[in-house]
C-alpha positions as CSV (number, residue, x, y, z in Angstrom):
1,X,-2.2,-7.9,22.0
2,X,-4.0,-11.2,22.4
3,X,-7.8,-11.7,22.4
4,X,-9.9,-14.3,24.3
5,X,-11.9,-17.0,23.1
6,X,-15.0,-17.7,24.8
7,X,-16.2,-21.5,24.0
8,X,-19.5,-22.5,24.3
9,X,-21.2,-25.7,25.2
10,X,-22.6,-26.0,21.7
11,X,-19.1,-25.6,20.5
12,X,-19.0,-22.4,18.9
13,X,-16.4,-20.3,20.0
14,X,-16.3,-16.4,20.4
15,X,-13.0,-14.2,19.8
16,X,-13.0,-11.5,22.5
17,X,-11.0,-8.4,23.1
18,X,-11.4,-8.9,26.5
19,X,-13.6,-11.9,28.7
20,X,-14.8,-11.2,32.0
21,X,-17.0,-13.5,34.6
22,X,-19.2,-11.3,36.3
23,X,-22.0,-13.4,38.7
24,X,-23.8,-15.8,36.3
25,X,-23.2,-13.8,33.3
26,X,-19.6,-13.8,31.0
27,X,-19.1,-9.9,29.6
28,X,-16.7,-9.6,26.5
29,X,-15.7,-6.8,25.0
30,X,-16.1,-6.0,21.6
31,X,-15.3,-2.5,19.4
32,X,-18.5,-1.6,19.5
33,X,-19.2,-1.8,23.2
34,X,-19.7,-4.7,26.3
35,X,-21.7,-7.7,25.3
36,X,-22.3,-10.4,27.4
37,X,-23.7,-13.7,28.0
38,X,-25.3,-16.3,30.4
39,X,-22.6,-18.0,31.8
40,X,-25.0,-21.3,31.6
41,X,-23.9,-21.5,27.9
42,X,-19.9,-20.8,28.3
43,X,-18.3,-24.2,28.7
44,X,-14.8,-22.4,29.2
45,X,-12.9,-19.7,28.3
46,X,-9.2,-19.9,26.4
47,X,-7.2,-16.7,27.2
48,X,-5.0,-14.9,24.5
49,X,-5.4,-17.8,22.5
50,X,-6.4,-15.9,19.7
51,X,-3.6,-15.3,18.7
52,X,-1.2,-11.5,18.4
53,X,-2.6,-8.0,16.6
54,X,-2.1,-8.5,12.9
55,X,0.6,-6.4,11.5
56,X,0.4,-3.5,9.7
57,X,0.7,-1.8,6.1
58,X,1.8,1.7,6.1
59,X,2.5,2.6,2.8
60,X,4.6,5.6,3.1
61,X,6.5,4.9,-0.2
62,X,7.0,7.5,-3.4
63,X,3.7,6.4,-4.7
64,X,1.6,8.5,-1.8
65,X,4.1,10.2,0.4
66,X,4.2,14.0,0.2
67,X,5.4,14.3,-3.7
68,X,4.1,17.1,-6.3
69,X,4.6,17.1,-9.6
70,X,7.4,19.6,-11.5
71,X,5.1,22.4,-12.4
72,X,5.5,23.9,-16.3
73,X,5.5,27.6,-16.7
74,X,0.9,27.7,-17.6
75,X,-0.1,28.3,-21.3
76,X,-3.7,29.7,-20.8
77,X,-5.0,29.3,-24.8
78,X,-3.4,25.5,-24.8
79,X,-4.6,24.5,-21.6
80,X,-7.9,25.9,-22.2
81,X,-8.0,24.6,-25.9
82,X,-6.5,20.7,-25.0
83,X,-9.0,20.6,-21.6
84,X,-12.1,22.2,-21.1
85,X,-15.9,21.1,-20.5
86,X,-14.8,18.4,-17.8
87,X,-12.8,16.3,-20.7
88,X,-9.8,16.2,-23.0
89,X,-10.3,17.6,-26.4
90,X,-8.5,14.9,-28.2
91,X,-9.5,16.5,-32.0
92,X,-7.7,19.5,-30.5
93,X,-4.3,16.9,-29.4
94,X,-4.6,15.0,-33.1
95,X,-4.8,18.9,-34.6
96,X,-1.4,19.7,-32.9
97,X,0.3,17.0,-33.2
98,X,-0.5,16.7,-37.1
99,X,0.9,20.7,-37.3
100,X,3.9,19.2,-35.2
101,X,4.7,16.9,-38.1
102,X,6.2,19.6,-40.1
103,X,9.4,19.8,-37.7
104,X,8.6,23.7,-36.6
105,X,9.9,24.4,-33.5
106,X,7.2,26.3,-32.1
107,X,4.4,23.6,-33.4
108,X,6.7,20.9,-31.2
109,X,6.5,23.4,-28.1
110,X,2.5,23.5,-28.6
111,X,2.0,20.1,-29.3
112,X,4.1,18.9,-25.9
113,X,2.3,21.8,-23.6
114,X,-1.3,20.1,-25.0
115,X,0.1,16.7,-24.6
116,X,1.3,17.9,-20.9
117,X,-2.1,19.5,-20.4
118,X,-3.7,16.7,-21.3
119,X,-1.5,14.0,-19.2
120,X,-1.9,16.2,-15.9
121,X,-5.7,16.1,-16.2
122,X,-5.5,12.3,-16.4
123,X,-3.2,12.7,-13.4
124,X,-5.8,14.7,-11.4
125,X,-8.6,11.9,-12.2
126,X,-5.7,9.1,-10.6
127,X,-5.5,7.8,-14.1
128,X,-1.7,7.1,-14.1
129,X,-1.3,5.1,-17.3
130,X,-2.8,7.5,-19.8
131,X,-1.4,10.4,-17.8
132,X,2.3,8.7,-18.4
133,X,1.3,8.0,-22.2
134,X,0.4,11.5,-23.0
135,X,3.5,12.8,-20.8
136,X,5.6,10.7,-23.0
137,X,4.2,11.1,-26.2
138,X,4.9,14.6,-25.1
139,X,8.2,13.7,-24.9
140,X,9.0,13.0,-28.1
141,X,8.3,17.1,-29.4
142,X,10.3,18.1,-27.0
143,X,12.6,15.4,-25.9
144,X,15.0,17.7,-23.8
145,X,12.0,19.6,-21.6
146,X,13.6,19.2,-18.3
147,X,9.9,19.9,-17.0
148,X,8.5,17.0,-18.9
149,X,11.0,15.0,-18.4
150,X,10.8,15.2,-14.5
151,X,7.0,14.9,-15.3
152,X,7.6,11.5,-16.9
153,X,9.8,10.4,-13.8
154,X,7.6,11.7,-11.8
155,X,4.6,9.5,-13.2
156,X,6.9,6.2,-12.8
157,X,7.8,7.2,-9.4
158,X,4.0,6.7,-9.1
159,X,3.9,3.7,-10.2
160,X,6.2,2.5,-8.1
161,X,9.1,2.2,-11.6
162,X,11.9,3.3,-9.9
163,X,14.5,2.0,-12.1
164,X,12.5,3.7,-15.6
165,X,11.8,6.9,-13.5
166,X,16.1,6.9,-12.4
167,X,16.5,6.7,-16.8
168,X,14.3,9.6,-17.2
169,X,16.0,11.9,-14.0
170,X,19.4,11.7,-15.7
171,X,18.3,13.0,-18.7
172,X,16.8,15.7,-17.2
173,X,19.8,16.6,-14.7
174,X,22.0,16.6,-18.5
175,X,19.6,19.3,-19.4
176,X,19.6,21.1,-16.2
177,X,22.1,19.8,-13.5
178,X,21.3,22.7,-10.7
179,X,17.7,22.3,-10.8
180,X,16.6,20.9,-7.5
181,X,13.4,19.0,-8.6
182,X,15.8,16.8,-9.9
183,X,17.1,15.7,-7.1
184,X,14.0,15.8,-5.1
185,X,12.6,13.2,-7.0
186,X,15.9,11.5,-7.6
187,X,15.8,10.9,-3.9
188,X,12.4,9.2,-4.1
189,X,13.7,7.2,-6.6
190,X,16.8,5.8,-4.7
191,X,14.4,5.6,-1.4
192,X,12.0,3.4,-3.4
193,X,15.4,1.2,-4.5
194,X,16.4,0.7,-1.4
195,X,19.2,2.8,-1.4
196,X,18.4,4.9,1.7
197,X,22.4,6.3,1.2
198,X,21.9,7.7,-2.2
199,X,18.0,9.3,-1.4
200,X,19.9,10.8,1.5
201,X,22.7,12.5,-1.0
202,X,20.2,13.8,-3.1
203,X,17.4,15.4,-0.8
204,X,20.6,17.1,0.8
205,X,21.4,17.7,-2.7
206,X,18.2,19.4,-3.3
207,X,18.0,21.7,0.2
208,X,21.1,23.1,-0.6
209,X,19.5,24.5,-4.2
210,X,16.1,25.2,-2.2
211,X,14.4,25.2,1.2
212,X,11.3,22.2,1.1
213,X,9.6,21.0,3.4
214,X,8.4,18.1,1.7
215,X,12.4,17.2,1.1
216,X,13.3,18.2,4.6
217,X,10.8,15.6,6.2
218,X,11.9,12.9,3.6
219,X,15.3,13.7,4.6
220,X,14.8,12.5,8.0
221,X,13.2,9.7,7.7
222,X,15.6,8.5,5.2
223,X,18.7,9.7,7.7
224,X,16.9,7.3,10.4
225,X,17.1,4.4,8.0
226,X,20.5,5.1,6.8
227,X,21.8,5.3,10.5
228,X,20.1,2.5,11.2
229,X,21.5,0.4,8.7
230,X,25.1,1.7,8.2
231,X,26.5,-1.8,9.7
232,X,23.8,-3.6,7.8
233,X,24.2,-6.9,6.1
234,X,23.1,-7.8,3.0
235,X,21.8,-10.6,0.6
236,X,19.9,-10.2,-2.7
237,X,18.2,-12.9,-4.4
238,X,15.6,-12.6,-8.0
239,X,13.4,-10.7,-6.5
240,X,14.4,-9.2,-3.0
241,X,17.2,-6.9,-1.9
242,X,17.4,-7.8,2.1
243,X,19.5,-5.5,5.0
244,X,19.7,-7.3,8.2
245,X,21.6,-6.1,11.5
246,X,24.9,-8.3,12.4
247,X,23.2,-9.5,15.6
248,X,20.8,-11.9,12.9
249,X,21.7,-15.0,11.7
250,X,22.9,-15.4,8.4
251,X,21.0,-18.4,7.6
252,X,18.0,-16.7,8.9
253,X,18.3,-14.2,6.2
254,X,19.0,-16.9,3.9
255,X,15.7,-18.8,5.1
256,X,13.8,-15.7,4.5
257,X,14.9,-15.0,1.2
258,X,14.2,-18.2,0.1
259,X,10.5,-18.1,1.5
260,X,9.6,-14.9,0.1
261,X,11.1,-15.8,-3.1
262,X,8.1,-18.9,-2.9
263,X,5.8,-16.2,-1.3
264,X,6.5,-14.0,-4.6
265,X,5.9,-16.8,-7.3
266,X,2.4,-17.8,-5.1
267,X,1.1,-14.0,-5.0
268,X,2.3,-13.2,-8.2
269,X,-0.7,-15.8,-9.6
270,X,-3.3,-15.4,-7.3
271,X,-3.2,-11.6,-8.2
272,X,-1.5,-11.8,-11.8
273,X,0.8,-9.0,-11.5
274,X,4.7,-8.8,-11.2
275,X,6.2,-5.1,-9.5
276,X,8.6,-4.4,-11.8
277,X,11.7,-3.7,-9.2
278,X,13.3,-5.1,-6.0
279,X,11.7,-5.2,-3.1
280,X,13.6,-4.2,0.2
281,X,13.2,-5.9,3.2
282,X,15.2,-4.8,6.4
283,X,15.3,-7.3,9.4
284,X,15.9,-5.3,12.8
285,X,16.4,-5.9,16.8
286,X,12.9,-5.1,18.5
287,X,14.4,-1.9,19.9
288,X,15.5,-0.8,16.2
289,X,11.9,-1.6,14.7
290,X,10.3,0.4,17.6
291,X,13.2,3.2,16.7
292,X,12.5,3.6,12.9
293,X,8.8,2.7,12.2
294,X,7.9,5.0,15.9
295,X,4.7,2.1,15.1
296,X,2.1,1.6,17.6
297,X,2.8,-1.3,20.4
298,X,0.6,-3.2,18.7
299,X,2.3,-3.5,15.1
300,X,4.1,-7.2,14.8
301,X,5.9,-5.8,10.8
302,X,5.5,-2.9,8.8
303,X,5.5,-2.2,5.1
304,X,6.0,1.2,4.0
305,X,7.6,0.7,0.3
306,X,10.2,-1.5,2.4
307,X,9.3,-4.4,4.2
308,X,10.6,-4.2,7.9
309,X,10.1,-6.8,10.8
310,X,11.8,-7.5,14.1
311,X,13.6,-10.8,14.6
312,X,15.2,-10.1,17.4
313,X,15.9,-13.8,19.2
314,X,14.6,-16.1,16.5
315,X,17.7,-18.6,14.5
316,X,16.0,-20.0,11.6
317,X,12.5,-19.3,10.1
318,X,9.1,-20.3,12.2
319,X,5.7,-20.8,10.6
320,X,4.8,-17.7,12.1
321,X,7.4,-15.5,10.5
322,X,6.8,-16.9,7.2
323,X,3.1,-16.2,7.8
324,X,4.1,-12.4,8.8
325,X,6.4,-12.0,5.1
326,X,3.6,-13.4,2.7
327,X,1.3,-10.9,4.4
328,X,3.7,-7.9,4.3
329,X,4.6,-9.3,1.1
330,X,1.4,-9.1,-0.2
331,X,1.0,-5.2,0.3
332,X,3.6,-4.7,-2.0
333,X,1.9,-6.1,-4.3
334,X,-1.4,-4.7,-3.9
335,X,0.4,-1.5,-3.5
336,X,2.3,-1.7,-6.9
337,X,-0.7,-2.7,-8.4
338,X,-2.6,0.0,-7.3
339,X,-0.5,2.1,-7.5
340,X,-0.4,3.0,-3.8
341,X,-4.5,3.4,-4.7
342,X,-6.2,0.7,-2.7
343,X,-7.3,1.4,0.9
344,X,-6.4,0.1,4.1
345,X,-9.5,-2.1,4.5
346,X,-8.9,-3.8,0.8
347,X,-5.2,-4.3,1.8
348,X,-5.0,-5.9,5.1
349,X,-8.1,-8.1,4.2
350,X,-6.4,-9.5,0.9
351,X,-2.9,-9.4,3.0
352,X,-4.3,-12.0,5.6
353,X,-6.1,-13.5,3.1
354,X,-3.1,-14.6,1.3
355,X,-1.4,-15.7,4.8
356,X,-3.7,-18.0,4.8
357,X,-6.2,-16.7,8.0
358,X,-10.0,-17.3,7.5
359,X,-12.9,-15.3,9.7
360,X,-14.2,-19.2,11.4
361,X,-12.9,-17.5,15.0
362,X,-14.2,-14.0,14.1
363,X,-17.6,-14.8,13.0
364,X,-20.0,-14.7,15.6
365,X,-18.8,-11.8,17.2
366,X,-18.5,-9.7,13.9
367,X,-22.2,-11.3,13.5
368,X,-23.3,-9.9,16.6
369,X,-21.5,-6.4,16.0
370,X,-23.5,-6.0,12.5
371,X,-26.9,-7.1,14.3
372,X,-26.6,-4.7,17.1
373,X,-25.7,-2.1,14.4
374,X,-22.4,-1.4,15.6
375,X,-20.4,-2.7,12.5
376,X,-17.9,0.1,11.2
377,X,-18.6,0.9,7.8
378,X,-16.3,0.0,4.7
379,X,-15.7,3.8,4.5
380,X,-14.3,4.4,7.5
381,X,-11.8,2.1,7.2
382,X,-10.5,3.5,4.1
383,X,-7.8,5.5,5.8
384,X,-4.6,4.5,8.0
385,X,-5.3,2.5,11.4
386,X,-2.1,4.1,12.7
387,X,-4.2,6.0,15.2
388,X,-6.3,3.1,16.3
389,X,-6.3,1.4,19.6
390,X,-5.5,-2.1,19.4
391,X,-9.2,-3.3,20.5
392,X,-10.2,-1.3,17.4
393,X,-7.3,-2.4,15.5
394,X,-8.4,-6.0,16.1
395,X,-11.9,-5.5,15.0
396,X,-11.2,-3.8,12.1
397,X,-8.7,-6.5,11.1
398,X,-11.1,-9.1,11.5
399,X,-14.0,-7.1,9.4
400,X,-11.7,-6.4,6.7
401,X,-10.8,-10.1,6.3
402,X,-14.5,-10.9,6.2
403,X,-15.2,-8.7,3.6
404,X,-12.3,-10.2,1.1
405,X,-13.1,-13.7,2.2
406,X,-16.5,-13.5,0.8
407,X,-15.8,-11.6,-2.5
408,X,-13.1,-14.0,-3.0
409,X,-15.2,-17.3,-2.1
410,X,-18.2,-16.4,-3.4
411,X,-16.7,-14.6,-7.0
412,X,-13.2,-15.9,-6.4
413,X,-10.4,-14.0,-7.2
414,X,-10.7,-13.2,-10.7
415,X,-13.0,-10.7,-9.4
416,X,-10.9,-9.2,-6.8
417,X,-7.9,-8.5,-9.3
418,X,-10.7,-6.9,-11.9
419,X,-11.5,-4.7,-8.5
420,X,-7.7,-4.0,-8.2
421,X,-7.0,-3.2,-11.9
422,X,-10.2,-0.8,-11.6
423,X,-8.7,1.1,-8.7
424,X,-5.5,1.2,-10.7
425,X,-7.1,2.9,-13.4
426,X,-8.1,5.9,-10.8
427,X,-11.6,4.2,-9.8
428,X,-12.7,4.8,-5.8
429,X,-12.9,1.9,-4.5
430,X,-16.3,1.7,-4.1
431,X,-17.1,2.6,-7.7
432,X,-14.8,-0.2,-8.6
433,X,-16.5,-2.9,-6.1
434,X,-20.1,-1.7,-8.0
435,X,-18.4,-1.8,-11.5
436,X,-17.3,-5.6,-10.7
437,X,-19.6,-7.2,-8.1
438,X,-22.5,-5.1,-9.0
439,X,-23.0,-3.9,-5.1
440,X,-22.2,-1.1,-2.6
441,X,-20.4,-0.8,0.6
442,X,-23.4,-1.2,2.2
443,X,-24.5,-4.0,0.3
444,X,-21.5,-5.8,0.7
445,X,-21.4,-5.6,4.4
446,X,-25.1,-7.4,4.4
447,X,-23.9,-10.0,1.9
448,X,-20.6,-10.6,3.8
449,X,-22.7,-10.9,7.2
450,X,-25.1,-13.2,5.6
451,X,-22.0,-15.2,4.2
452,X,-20.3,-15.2,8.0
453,X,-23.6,-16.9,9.1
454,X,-24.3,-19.1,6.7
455,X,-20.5,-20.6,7.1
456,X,-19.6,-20.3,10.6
457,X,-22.4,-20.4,12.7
């Protein structure tokens, strides 16, 4: 959907959702209402030159789509003794693992079920790295625990390690090959590889041993993808596996690779972070991308764990496109480093950050939006914009760039990966924007404003 640009005859320029002349005044829409001006001071007004709806992160991967944990039969006196008053008891976990020492079987069993106490605490509190420590040390009392090993697999999974959580699933399916957690996760494991095929096998796998609904909605949306992509090409490079359908070109998918291989090395500096697996990128027909992502109208790509965008009609790779990969690109990034953590606002403004976009068009009306205290808080914006119209879609866009653009230009990006790490370490992501920049969400919106004025207009 393209917006309007209303120039003025002092030469500052107005992005519009919609421009309208109406007698001698110009209306122009805006999220938070009609707005409008005296058409004396509109010199002219461009129309959809504002350029297409941004595209859209929809991170539906293993990291944050419906997934529990493999639950261990409860140990009431461990549980209580390794985690109680709000913290872990860590003279309690030194206590049993010292007992463990002695090689008693029964001292192993209570040293892993404090350990796994412990770990899923840590998990409750989003802190994924000392969860995954505790569930491995863990490990090593009990090292064939199918429970804790699924735990373990279940933390990388998390993480976005699909490869390390795969390791730890066929251990545990040695141990107990007809348990169908196995292959529950299993299938988010392959699904997070980019092998739609095998996640398929094993959530079918896993129904047969047990009814789930959380397998039984996986299963389809992986059974869309593998239908989808039966006929599939592919190509790999370093970094990337990519699927494209025949009607592509091949050295399209060869151009592409070859960009998001620079995209990677570029992203992977700004934000100092490598994921540690292949990313999957499917190129489709327009028809096919409406088909599988069932996206809004307004969505130009889509990255849910895979990166997906329609080429439909295009031979070899435009500035555009390339623009669209380093931004979908980007999510993965902030995704794996997040651990699927950061919100939608954080995302998409660092995602067209990196593409290169800046808030010059934006300003004034996002300006005028925050004066007539209309602006949509940071908060709001924290959850999906699937549901969004694309007017709303487009302001929020615009305000989420705004917000990254100043943390960025005004404490550069060291800051915004120490924001990142925070959120990572199970930090909202509020608490990590006052931990780091010393300011709310509130704040931040009146520093970002100021910012917008000060630079723009």
């Amino acid at each position: 959907m393209a917006s309007d640009t209303i120039v003025l005859k002092n030469g500052r320029r107005i992005v519009a959702l919609r421009a309208v002349e109406d007698g001698d005044k110009i209306r122009y829409e805006t999220p938070a209402g009609e707005l409008s001006l005296p058409k004396s001071m509109v010199d002219h007004i461009e129309r959809g030159t504002a350029g297409a709806m941004p595209v859209e992160s929809r991170a539906e991967s293993a990291a944050n789509m419906g997934m529990t944990p493999p639950s261990m039969e409860a140990s009431a006196e461990i549980e209580k003794a390794a985690v109680h008053d709000g913290s872990i008891d860590r003279n309690y976990l030194a206590h049993v693992e010292g007992e463990a020492r002695s090689g008693d079987a029964a001292a192993n069993e209570r040293a892993a079920r404090a350990l796994h106490a412990a770990s899923q605490f840590e998990l409750g509190r989003g802190d994924l790295e000392h969860a995954l420590a505790d569930e491995r040390t863990a490990l090593t009392f009990t090292p064939d625990n199918p429970v804790i090993l699924m735990n373990v697999a279940y933390l990388h999974l998390k993480r976005n390690e699909y490869k390390a959580s795969i390791e730890y699933l066929e251990r545990a399916r040695r141990v107990s090959p007809d348990d169908p957690e196995v292959a529950k996760l299993a299938g988010w494991a392959y699904y997070g590889l980019n092998k739609p095929d095998l996640a398929v096998a094993e959530w079918k796998r896993a129904l047969a041993l047990r009814p789930d609904p959380e397998v039984e909605s996986a299963l389809a949306k992986a059974q869309r993808d593998n239908q989808e992509e039966q006929n599939y090409k592919e190509n790999e490079s370093s970094h990337f596996t990519l699927r494209y359908s025949g009607e592509a070109e091949p050295e399209l998918a060869r151009e592409i690779l070859r960009a998001l291989e620079i995209h990677f090395s570029a992203i992977e500096s700004e934000l100092n972070f490598t994921p540690p697996d292949s990313i999957g990128v499917i190129l489709y027909t327009q028809q096919a991308f409406a088909d599988i992502t069932r996206a809004p109208g307004w969505v130009g790509a889509l990255n849910d764990g895979r990166i997906r965008v329609p080429v439909q009609g295009l031979t070899s790779l435009t500035p555009d496109l390339s623009r669209v990969l380093r931004h979908e690109l980007t999510h993965s990034f902030v995704g794996q480093k997040t651990h699927a953590r950061a919100p939608v606002w954080l995302q998409e403004g660092i995602a067209q950050w990196m593409e290169g976009q800046r808030s010059k068009d934006n300003a004034a009306v996002l300006v005028q939006v925050y004066d007539e205290k209309q602006a949509m808080a940071l908060g709001q914006l924290e959850g999906s914009w699937m549901q969004l119209s694309g007017p709303i879609a487009g302001y929020a866009y615009a305000w989420a760039l705004a917000n990254v653009e100043y943390i960025v230009q005004v404490d550069g990006m060291g800051d915004m990966e120490r924001i990142l790490n925070r959120i990572a370490e199970g930090s909202s992501t509020e608490a990590a924007v006052q931990e780091v920049l010393h300011t709310n969400y509130d704040d931040l919106a009146q520093a970002t404003v100021a910012y917008l004025r000060k630079t723009y207009l």
